[in-house]
N, C-alpha and C positions, 0 to 999 in steps of 0.2 A: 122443471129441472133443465139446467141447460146441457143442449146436446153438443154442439160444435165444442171442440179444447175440452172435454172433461176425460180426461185420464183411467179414470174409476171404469167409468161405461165402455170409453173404447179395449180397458184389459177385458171387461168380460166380455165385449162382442166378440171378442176373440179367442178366448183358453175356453169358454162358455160354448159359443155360438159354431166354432167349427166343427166340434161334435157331434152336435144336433144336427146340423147341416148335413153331415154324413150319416149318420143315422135315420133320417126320417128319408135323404136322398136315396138310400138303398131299399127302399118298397114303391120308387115312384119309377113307371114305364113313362117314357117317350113320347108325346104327341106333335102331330104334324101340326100347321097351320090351320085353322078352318078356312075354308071356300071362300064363305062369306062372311066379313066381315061387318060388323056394326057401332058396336061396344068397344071401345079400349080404354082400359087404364095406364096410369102413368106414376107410379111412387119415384116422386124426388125427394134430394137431400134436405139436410137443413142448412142448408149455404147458398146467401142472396147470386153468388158468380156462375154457381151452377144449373140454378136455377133460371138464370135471365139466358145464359147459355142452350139450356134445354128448347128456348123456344126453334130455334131450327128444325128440331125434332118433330114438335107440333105442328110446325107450319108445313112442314114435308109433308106430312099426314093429311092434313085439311086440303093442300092443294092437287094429294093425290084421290082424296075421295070427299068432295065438303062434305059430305052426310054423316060421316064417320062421327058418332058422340065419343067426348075423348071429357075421362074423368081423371083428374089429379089428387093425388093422396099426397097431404106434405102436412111437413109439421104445422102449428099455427101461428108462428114466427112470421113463416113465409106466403101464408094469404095474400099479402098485399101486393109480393112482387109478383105472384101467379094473377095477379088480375091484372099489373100494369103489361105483361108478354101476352097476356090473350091469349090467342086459338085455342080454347078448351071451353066445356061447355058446362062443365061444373067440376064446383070446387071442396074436397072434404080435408078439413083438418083432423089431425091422426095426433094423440100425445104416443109418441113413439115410447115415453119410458113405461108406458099403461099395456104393455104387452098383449095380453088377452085381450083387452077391451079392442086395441088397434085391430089386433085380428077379425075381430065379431065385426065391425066396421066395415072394413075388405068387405068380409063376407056376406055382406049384407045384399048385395046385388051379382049376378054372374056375367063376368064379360065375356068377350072373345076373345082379347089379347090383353095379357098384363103383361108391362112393363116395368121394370128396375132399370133405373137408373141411375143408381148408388153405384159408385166403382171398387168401393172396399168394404163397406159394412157387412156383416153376417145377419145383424137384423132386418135388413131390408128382404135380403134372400132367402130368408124364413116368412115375412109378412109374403112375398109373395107366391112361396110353395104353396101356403095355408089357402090362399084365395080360391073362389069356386072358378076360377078361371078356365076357359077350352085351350088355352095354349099361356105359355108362359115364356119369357126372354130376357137377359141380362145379361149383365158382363163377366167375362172373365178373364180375371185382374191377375198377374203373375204374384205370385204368394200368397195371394188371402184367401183361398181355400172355401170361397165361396156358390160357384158355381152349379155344384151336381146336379141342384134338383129342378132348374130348369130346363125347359122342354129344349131351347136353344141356345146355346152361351155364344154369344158374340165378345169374340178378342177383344181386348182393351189394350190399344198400342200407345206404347208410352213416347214413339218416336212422330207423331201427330197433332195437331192443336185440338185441343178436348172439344170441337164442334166437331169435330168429323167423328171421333166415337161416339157421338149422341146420334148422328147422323145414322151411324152403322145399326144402329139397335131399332132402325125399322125393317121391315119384312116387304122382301122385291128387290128392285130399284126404282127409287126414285129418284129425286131431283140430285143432280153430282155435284153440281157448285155449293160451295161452303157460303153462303151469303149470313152474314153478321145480322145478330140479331138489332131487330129494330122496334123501338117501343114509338107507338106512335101516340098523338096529343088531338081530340079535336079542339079543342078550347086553342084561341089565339091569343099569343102574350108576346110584349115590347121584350126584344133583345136589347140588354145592355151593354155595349163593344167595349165599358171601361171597367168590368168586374168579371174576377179572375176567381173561381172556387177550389181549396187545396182540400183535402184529404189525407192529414197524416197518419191515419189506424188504421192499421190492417185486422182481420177477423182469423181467426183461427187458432188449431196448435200451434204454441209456441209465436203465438205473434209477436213478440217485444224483437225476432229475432229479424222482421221484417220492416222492422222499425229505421227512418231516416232520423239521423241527429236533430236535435233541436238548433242546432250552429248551423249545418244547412239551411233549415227551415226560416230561419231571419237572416240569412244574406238573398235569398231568394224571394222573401216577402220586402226586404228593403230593393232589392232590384225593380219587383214592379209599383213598389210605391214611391219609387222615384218616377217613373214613367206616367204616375197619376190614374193607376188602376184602385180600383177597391177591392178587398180583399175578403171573401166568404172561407172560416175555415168549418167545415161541418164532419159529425161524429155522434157519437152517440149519448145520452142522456148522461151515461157512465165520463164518457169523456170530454162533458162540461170543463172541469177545476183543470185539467192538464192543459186544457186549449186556452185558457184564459193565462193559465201559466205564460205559455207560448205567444203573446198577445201583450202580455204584462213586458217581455221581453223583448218586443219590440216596438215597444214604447206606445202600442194603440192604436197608432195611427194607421186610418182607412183598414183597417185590418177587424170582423164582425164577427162572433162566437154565433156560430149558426147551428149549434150540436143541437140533437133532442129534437130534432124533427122527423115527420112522418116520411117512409122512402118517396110517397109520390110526392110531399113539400120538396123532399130534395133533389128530385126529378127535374121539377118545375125551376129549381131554382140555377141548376147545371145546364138545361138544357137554352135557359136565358142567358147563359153568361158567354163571353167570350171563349175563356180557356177553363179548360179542368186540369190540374196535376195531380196525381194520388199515385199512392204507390196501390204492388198488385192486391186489391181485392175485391171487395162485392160491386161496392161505389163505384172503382175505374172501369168495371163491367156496364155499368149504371148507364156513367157518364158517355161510353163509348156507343150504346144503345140509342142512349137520345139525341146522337149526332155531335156533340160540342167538341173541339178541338182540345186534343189530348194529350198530354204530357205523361207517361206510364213509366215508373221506377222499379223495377225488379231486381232484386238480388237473389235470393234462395232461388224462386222460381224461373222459370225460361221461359221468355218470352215467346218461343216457340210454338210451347204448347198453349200458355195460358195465357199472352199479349192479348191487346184489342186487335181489330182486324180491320178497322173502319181506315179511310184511305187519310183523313184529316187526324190523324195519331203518331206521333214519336214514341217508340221506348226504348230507353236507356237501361243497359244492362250493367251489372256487375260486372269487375274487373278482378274479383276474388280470383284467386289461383281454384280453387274446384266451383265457383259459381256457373251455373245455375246447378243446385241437386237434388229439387223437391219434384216427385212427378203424380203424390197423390194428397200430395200436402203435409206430412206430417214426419217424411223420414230423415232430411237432414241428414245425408252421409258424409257430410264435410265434417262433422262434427265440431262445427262452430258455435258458440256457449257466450260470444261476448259479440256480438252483431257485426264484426269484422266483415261478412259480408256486403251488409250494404254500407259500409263505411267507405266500399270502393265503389258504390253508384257516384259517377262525377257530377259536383255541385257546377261543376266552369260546365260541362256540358248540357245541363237542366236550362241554365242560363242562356246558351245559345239555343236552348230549344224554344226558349221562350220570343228569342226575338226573333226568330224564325218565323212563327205564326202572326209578330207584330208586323214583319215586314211583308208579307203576303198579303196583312189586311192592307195595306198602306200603298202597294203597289194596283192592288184592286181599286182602291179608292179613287 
């Protein structure tokens, strides 16, 4: 079942799951920290941005204790990009809509700290009350009514880049610098300085609403194929026929239907390319991780919180009168129904972002 955009599941995490949450939270006391540390787990989302995100988390962890075994609970979506972020030592797939089973799972081992890492769900802060855990941590999110039955709730500030609340949800301090995650490669591969890879799908609620027109999308791909780039557009299996769409419309040329690849193919394939453009989602997370020069389109979202962070990145914001209004993804209080917002990401400015990074390489050269 899919869990990201399903409607159904997020009403009952919510009319369902706050109840429960308050009920099972009022027979749970309080526990400190333990001492010593050894064990911890990690329940993440089911979303590639937050997940490639999370690794700061991890790596704070590891470079404050290597010994620390650090287990990840994620759906089985998300394996793959839990292996390409590292720092954990194993990895268990959870089907999050199998309830009891996911529980019996948890609980199969005792840690010393559980972690949530979920910012809004009720399910995740039920899997983790249930765990045989010595301490227990997450977030608490303004509205979702999540929080009670952890041992610690650490704030979730919506006025911050979402690495620093992943940040906050470890115990002490340690490391203060927000350093951007970085997925690293040992296999060596030819960079190609004349191909450009776009990303036009965004993942989530209501994604059509973070959608760039297709009329952008071919004055932009005719921009660099005047210049004599190639052009990778990559997506998902689902979004083979609309990308071919898009391709058909610009007549073919140098322009290569990359969808329906594996995330580390598409890794592999961003991290060899000149430039990346995507608007905000898992991918421009992706791309921003494996270093390649970044062209980032937000509307709904602010760049703020949820931009790349790498130093070789532009992003282009909305010019919407309430742009940016999304701060956990799904609320839309502009209450925009017809993509008006990104209709005010500037295509003249995409453009100048592009030769931006042309003339950088050119004056290096």
């Amino acid at each position: 079942m899919k869990l990201r955009g399903n409607i159904i599941l997020k009403k009952l995490d919510r009319y369902i799951g706050i109840p429960i949450i308050r009920l099972v939270s009022a027979f749970h006391k309080k526990r400190k920290l333990p001492k010593n540390i050894e064990r911890v787990a990690i329940l993440l989302t089911p979303a590639i941005g937050d997940t490639i995100l999370t690794q700061t988390l991890l790596r704070d962890i590891k470079q404050h204790d290597p010994f620390v075994h650090i287990t990840l609970f994620l759906p089985g979506n998300m394996v793959e990009t839990a292996k390409l972020i590292g720092n954990s030592d194993e990895i268990i797939p959870l089907n999050y809509s199998a309830v009891v089973k996911a529980i019996k799972t948890i609980r199969e081992k005792e840690y010393d700290v559980f972690i949530d890492a979920g910012q809004w769900t009720r399910l995740s802060a039920l899997f983790t009350f249930f765990s045989r855990a010595k301490h227990t941590r997450g977030f608490e999110t303004s509205g979702q009514h999540r929080h009670f039955g952890y041992d610690e709730a650490v704030h979730h500030n919506d006025a911050v880049h979402e690495i620093i609340n992943f940040k906050n949800l470890q115990w002490g301090r340690f490391e203060e610098k927000a350093n951007y995650p970085r997925i690293e490669f040992t296999s060596a591969s030819a960079k190609d300085d004349k191909r450009v890879v776009i990303h036009t799908k965004p993942g989530g609620v209501k994604s059509h609403l973070k959608e760039w027109d297709n009329k952008n999308w071919v004055s932009v791909i005719q921009h660099l194929s005047a210049k004599g780039f190639s052009i990778y557009l990559t997506g998902s299996k689902d979004d083979a026929s609309s990308l071919q769409e898009l391709i058909g419309i610009c007549g073919g040329n140098n322009v290569i239907n990359a969808s329906g690849r594996t995330l580390t193919e598409t890794a592999e394939l961003i991290r060899n390319s000149f430039l990346m453009i995507s608007v905000n989602t898992g991918i421009m997370h992706l791309a921003a991780a494996v270093g390649c020069n970044l062209i980032a389109l937000h509307g709904p979202t602010n760049f703020l919180r949820w931009g790349p962070l790498n130093k070789n990145s532009i992003s282009i914001q909305s010019t919407y009168h309430s742009a940016p209004c999304l701060n956990l993804g799904f609320e839309y209080d502009c209450k925009d129904r017809t993509g008006e917002c990104m209709k005010m990401v500037s295509k003249q400015a995409v453009i100048e972002a592009i030769d931006t990074f042309i003339a950088a390489k050119e004056s290096a050269q």
